[in-house]
C-alpha positions in Angstrom: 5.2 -0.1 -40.8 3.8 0.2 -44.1 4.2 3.5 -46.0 0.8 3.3 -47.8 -1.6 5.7 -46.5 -4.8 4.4 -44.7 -7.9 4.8 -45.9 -10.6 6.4 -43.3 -12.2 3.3 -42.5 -8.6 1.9 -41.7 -7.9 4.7 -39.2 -11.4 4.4 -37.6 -10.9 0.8 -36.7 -6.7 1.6 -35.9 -8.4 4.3 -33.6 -11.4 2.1 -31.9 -8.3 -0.8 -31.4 -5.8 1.7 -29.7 -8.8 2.6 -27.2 -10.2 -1.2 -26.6 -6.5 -1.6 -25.3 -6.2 1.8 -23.4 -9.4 0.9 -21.8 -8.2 -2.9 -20.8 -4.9 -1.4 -19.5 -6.9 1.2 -17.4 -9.2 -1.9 -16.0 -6.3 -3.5 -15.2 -4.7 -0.7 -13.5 -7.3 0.2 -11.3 -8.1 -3.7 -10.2 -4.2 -3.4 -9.4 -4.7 -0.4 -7.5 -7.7 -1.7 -5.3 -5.5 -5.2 -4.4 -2.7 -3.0 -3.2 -5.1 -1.0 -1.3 -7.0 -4.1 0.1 -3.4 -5.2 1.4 -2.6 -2.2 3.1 -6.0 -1.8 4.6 -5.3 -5.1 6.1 -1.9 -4.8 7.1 -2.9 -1.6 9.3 -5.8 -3.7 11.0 -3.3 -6.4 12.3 -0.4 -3.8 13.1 -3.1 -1.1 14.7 -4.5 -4.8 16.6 -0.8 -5.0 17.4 0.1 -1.9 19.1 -3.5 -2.1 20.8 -2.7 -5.6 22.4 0.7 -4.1 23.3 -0.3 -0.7 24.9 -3.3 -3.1 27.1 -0.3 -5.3 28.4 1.5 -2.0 29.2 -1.4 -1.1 31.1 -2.1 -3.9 32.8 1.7 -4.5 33.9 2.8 -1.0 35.5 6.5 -0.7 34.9 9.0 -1.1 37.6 10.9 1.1 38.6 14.3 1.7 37.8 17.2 1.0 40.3 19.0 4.3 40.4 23.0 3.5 41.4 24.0 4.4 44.6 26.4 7.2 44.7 30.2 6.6 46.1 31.2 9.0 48.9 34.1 10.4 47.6 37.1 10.6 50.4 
């Protein structure tokens, strides 16, 4: 950088640049931010439709039960 010192106009328009590209960054940010959250939203709709589908078949389909081993009569 340049060790001349800026005149007030300079550091006015320095200024107004620095917060045209804090405010794109922000925009940016935030449209990031909504996309992710868009993308989880969704994911949990088709895993909750998932676990739904699954706990109906469950239902519908009553487990057998288990064989329990026959015990040996001991001699």
């Amino acid at each position: 950088m340049d060790d001349e010192p800026k005149t007030a106009a300079e550091l006015k328009e320095i200024r107004i640049e620095r917060r045209r590209a804090q405010d794109a960054d922000g925009i940016k940010a935030m449209a990031e931010i909504a996309a992710a959250d868009v993308a989880i939203r969704k994911r949990t709709a088709r895993l909750r439709a998932l676990r739904l589908a699954k706990e109906a078949a469950d239902r519908a389909k009553p487990a057998l039960p288990k064989a329990t081993p026959k015990k040996k009569k001991s001699t």
